[in-house]
Phi, psi and omega in degrees: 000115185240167198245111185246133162277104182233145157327142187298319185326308206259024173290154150227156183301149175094317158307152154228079180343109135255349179237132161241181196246038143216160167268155169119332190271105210289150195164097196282329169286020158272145192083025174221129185280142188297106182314320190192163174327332187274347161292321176312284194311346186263339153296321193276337175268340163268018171072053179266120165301307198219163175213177188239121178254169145261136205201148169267176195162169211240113207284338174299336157259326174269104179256176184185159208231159136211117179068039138089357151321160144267139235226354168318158198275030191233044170286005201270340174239053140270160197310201184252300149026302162249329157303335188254352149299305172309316198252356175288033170248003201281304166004121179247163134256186178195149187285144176318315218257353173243015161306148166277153171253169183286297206294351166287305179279330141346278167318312181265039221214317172272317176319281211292350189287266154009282174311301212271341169267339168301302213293333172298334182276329165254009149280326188282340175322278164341277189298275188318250216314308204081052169194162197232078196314053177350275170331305187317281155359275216279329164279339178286334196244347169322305194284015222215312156305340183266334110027267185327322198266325179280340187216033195325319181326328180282326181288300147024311194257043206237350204279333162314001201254095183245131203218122188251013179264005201210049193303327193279334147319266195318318172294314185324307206290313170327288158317358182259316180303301190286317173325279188314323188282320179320300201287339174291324175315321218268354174084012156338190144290162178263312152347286200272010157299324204274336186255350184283320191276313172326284185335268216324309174313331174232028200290300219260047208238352160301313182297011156298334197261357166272136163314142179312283193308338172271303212290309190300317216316125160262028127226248181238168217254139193305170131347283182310320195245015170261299186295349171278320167314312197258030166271340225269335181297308181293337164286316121354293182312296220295324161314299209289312142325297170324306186282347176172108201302342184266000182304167181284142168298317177281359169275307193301338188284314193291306178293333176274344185268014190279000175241027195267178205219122190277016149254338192064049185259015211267209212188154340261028191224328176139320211326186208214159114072224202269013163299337167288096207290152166331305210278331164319304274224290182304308169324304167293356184266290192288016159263309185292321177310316198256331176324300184289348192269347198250119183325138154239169194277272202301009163185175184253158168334141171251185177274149173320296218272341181252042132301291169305326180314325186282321174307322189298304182289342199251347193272125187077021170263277172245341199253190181229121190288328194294285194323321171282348180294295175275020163267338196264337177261038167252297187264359200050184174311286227238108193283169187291134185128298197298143168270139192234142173271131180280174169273009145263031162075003176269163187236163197211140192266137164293102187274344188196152185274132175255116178277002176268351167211091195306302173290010164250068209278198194218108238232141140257117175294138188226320180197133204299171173325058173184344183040058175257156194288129165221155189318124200281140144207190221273171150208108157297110198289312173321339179239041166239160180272357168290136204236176186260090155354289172167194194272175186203131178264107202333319195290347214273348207213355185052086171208149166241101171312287183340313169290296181312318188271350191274303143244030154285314136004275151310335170283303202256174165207144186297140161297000000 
């Protein structure tokens, strides 16, 4: 899946837009195939030329840019140069005491596996039975708010943990999971982490309520089957209210307002700007984030770095710059997982964010300049003379990082 620059002509129903090539212009349909003809014809009256679709294609020919980046499945050479022009508004600082120890990401590796299977027992409750266990909920996040207030970092490192038999369970926790880490940066309350986490777990609890066959379809959706998706936030308010009379009103907001947009290009009512509640505003940021990072029937994943890219263009736009601010100096340039080559040919999987150098991560070495396997250990690159090569694609090297970090996990432990 690569990013193309095509003429409005030649848009068609069914493409999906990430880019259009001016701003200002309200538009509810990205990262989603284009329902129908009226959306084409509704870009052409506001005088949109050309737009960026996602599309496959034969990457030797199709070249394709954001913010003049290349946006291609080769995100792996850009330069170092721009990364650290892109991401140097980024700086985090961060406390001695929210560093990860390894027995840390350990733990939530078993927490989120638990979480995404409660949370699968109580959607499927929920769709078949017609009921929503709150408590059950509500029991899912203990450990993952306190988490949230002392080490958001740990949750952070939850976005590698992707389970593709069972997505809306796994996003769910996933969006909850990156939320609680966004409200531990911003310093939040621990009341509203708790309730913030409550939002983020039942955002998408309205899609129980779309036919199988729509939520599946892998192309693209009628008028009629478009409009049961961008119902689903409003169905979500109605479940969640139904189900217990005592939720917070900033719980009820956040599920319904999670597709809304701070230009007001969202979905399903419009708002804008501060009509749109905090805990919404943080949801939609880690909902397009694990959304776009995650497989789907009508495309495949896009990468970690042109996630941030769209994030990066959208901050102070449809988006709230602060809440990307503190999502990308959560997850950094490069995320836990990602595999990377060194300029000394080893190559090394990312066990940790240094946020204070974003582009510099704190690395398990795997494997030599040749790229044969050697007993893996740690390195922090911020205290190293090694620099990063580029990016590396699992199939590229046959390794599963997960496994390599899991069981390094079990063998090692950080000084």
């Amino acid at each position: 899946m690569i990013t193309k620059k095509i003429s409005l002509s030649d848009l068609r129903p069914g493409m999906i837009i990430s880019k259009l090539d001016r701003q200002g212009v309200k538009f509810s349909y990205y990262g989603i195939p284009l329902p129908d003809q009226s959306v084409i014809e509704y870009l052409k009256k506001n005088d949109i030329d050309h737009v960026y679709v996602l599309t496959d294609g034969d990457e030797s020919e199709t070249k394709s840019s954001y913010n003049g980046i290349d946006l291609s499945s080769d995100v792996s050479q850009i330069e170092e140069d721009q990364l650290e022009s892109l991401f140097s508004s980024f700086s985090y600082d961060v406390d001695e005491e929210q560093k990860l120890q390894i027995e840390d990401i350990g733990k939530l590796e078993d927490l989120h596996s638990a979480a995404t299977k409660e949370m699968s027992k109580i959607l499927k409750n929920l769709k078949f039975a017609m009921s929503l266990d709150i408590p059950a909920v509500r029991g899912i996040l203990n450990d993952f708010v306190f988490l949230a207030a002392k080490k958001p970092r740990i949750l952070a490192s939850s976005i590698r943990l992707k389970y593709s038999n069972d997505y809306l369970s796994n996003h769910s926790v996933n969006v909850c999971l990156l939320s609680l880490a966004i409200a531990g940066r911003l310093k939040m309350s621990l009341r509203d982490i708790n309730n913030l986490g409550l939002a983020a777990i039942l955002h998408d609890i309205g899609m129980t309520k779309v036919p199988d066959n729509i939520v599946e379809k892998p192309h693209k959706l009628t008028e009629h089957e478009f409009d049961k998706i961008i119902r689903h936030p409003i169905s979500g308010y109605e479940i969640a209210k139904r189900w217990d009379r005592s939720i917070p009103k900033s719980v009820l907001m956040g599920i319904l307002q999670h597709h809304e947009r701070i230009d007001g290009s969202g979905y399903p009512y419009k708002a804008s700007g501060s009509d749109i509640s905090v805990f919404a505003q943080i949801i939609c940021i880690a909902d397009v984030y694990d959304a776009l990072t995650s497989h789907k029937q009508y495309r495949q994943a896009l990468t970690h770095m042109q996630v941030l890219k769209i994030l990066y263009d959208e901050a102070g736009k449809s988006l709230h710059k602060r809440i990307v601010t503190a999502l990308i100096s959560l997850v950094g340039v490069y995320p836990v997982s990602t595999i990377l080559q060194l300029d000394s040919g080893k190559c090394a999987v990312v066990l940790d964010v240094n946020p204070d150098v974003l582009d510099r991560p704190k690395v398990i070495i795997f494997a030599d300049d040749n790229k044969e396997k050697i007993t893996p250990y740690f390195e922090d690159l911020s205290k190293s003379k090694e620099k990063i090569r580029r990016i590396i694609m699992p199939d590229e090297i046959d390794v599963d990082p997960n496994n390599i970090i899991t069981a390094f996990l079990a063998t090692r432990m950080l000084d």
